[in-house]
C-alpha positions, 0 to 999 in steps of 0.5 A: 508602770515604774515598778522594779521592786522585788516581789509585789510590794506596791504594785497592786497601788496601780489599782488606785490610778483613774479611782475617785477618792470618796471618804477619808476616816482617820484614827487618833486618841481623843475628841479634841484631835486639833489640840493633840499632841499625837498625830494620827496613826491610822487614814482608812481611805474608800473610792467610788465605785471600788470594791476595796479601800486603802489603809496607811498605818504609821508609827508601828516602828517610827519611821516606815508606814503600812500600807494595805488594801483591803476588801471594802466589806471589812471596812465597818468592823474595823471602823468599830474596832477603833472607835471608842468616843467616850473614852478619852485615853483610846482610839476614836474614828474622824471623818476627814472634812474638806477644810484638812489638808488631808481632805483636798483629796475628796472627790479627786480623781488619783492621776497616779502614786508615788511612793518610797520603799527602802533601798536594799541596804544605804550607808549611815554616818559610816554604819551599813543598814539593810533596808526594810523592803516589805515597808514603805516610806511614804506614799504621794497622791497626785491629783489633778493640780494637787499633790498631798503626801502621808508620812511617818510625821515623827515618833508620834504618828503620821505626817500630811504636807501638800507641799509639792518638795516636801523634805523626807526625813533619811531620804537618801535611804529608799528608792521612790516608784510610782504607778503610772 
């Protein structure tokens, strides 16, 4: 594994290679995500035969994604915790389908991860910023002949590309590891 991070911060993502992604639940304002003008925010993401699920929350501070895995008992309530579809100005729970970009992943067996943590400290336009080392830029699954990335989208929620040289915005300011 290609892990030279201080502390933990995405190691245990090596947990994920060899585990076939199983359903893909996503979070976004209303019954008409299609036609919304926010992206969503949030991707709960479950495995067959694996104990815990992944989630990926975006747009807490426009430009960094949590990322955490979680045992697969809490997954119901935070399902309920979120869904409110008859309300049109709050959160609703989507299955993702298999004709979504982000549904190719379904069935897939994950070869291995890659994702973008913050460098230490980078240079912008001259101005010396520290980085966020506990956050993560993106996160790249890589399946078999595909490869599908979640990131921060914009100041609106996240982004999903299956373009395999997707351009990341400020990319000249994390290191990118992966898992295998």
């Amino acid at each position: 594994m290609n892990f030279q991070l201080n502390g933990k911060t995405g190691n245990w993502l090596g947990k994920l290679n060899g585990k076939r992604i199983d359903k893909i639940y996503q979070v976004d304002y209303n019954d008409d995500r299609h036609n919304d003008e926010y992206l969503p925010w949030l991707f709960l993401i479950t495995f067959s035969e694996f104990d815990e699920y992944l989630e990926i929350e975006g747009d807490f501070d426009g430009s960094h994604l949590k990322i955490n895995l979680r045992e697969s008992s809490l997954l119901e309530n935070k399902l309920k915790e979120y869904n409110f579809p008859n309300e049109p100005d709050l959160w609703q729970v989507y299955e993702t389908k298999m004709d979504e970009t982000l549904g190719k992943l379904l069935s897939k067996k994950i070869d291995f991860i890659e994702f973008g943590v913050d460098k230490d400290e980078f240079d912008i336009n001259g101005t010396k910023i520290y980085g966020q080392k506990q956050y993560f830029n993106f996160i790249r699954f890589n399946c078999e002949d595909l490869k599908i990335t979640i990131f921060e989208g914009s100041s609106t929620g996240l982004g999903v590309s299956d373009y395999k040289d997707v351009k990341l915005n400020f990319n000249e300011t994390f290191e990118i590891y992966n898992t295998i």
